[in-house]
Each structure stands twice: as C-alpha cells, then as structure tokens.
C-alpha positions in Angstrom: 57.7 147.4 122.9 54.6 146.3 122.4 53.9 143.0 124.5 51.0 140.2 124.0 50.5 138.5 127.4 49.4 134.8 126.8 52.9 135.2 124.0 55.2 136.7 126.8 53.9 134.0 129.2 54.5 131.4 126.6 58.1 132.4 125.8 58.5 132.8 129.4 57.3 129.1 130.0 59.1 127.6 127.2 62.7 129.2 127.9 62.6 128.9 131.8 61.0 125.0 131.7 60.6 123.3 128.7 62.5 120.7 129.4 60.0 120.1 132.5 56.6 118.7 132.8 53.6 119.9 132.4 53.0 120.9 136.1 56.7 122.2 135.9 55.6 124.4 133.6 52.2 125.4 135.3 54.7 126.0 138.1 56.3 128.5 136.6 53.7 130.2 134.6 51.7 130.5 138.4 55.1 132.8 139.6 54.6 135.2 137.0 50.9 135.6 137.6 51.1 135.6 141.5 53.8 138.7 140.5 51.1 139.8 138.5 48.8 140.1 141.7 51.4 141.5 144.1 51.6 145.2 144.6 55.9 144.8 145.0 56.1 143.5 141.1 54.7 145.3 138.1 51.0 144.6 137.6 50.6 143.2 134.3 52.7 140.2 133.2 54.6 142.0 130.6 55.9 143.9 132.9 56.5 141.3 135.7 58.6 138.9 132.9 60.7 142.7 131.2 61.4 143.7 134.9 65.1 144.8 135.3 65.6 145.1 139.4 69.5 145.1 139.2 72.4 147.8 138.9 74.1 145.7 136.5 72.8 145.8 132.3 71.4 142.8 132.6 69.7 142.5 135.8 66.6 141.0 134.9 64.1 138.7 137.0 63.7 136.4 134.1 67.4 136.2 132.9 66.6 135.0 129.3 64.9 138.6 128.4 68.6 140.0 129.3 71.0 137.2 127.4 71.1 139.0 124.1 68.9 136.5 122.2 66.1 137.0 120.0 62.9 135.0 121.7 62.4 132.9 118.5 61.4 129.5 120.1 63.5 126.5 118.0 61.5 123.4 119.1 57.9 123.8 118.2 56.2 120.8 119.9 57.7 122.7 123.4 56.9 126.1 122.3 52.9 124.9 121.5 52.8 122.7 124.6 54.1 126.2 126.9 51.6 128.0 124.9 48.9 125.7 126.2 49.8 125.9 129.5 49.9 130.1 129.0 46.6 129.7 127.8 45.4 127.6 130.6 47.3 129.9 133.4 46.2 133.1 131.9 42.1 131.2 132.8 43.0 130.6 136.0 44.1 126.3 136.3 47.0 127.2 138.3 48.3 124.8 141.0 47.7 126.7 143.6 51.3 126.8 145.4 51.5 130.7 145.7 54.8 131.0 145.0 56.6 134.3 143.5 59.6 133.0 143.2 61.8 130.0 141.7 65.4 129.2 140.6 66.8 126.2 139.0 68.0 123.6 141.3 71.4 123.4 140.6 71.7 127.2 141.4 72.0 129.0 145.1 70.8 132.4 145.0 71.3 134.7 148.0 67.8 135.3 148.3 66.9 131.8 148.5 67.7 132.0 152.3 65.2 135.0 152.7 62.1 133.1 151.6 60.0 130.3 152.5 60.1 127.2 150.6 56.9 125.8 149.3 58.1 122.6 147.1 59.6 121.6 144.4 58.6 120.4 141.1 61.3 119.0 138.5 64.3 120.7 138.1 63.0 123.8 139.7 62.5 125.4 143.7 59.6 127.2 144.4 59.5 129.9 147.3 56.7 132.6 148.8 57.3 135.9 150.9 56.9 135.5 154.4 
C-alpha cells in the first residue's frame, strides 16, 4: 500500500471529525502526529492511522481503516476543509494539548480509565500517557 501522509491525515481527519470544528479537527489531527513522535506507536503517520493492535480482524486504532469501506470522502466542502487542517498539522499549527489518544464522547473505552484527561473539544475526549 502505498500511503501519502498529508492524504491519510486528511481521510483520517475527515472520517473521525468532520462533523466537528475546526479545532476539533486540529484536535485530532495533533493525536496522530504526537503518535508520530512516540517511540510506543509506528513512526510515520501512515503507519500510526493503518496500525492493527488487536487479536480480533479488525482491531485497528482508527476503526474506519478496518470497517470494510473504501476511503472515498462523499462531502467535499468537509473533505477540503480536513485537508486544510492536514496541511496545517503536517507544518506544525497544532494546539498544543499533547494528547495520544481520543474517543468519541458517547463511548467508554476500558482504557479511558488508564490515562490522563487533558480536555475536551466537541464531541470528542482527549487523553495523554502518564
């Protein structure tokens, strides 16, 4: 598979927050590059966003790389605004949270309780190792 980073970022962006705003979406794009940075997550954010971690077939950190879907954005006006804020991440305007993890508020993963909470922006939870 050959992977384009400020693409991947974008897809990532638009199918994991773009219904958010625009710091939402900086929110997110910031976990995937402060995975990018960490030795415990693959070093380049192809990697970080295709990581499968989990026993099961579809174990993956970003679960819309594992639903069976093609990435084929439907909404243009979301898909060119997450490609903005790729484009702005990938340059370094980032907000600065650290965070290197993140689930959907109306969720309660396990690991939740393992992490510290550093804020919340929209519809999203944002969490750093201790």
């Amino acid at each position: 598979m050959i992977c384009e980073a400020v693409t991947a970022l974008a897809l990532a962006i638009y199918y994991e927050g773009r219904n958010q705003s625009v710091d939402g979406q900086r929110a997110i794009a910031e976990v995937v590059l402060n995975r990018v940075a960490d030795p415990r997550f693959p070093d380049t954010i192809c990697g970080v966003l295709s990581e499968d971690r989990g026993p099961k077939a579809h174990d993956c950190q970003f679960s819309y790389m594992c639903d069976g879907l093609p990435e084929s954005p439907r909404d243009r006006t979301a898909y060119d605004t997450a490609l903005r804020v790729a484009e702005s991440a990938v340059r370094g305007d980032v907000l600065g949270h650290g965070a290197n993890h993140y689930h959907a508020t109306y969720v309660k993963p396990s690991w939740a309780s393992h992490l510290t909470r550093v804020g919340q922006i929209g519809d999203h939870v944002f969490y750093i190792w201790d």
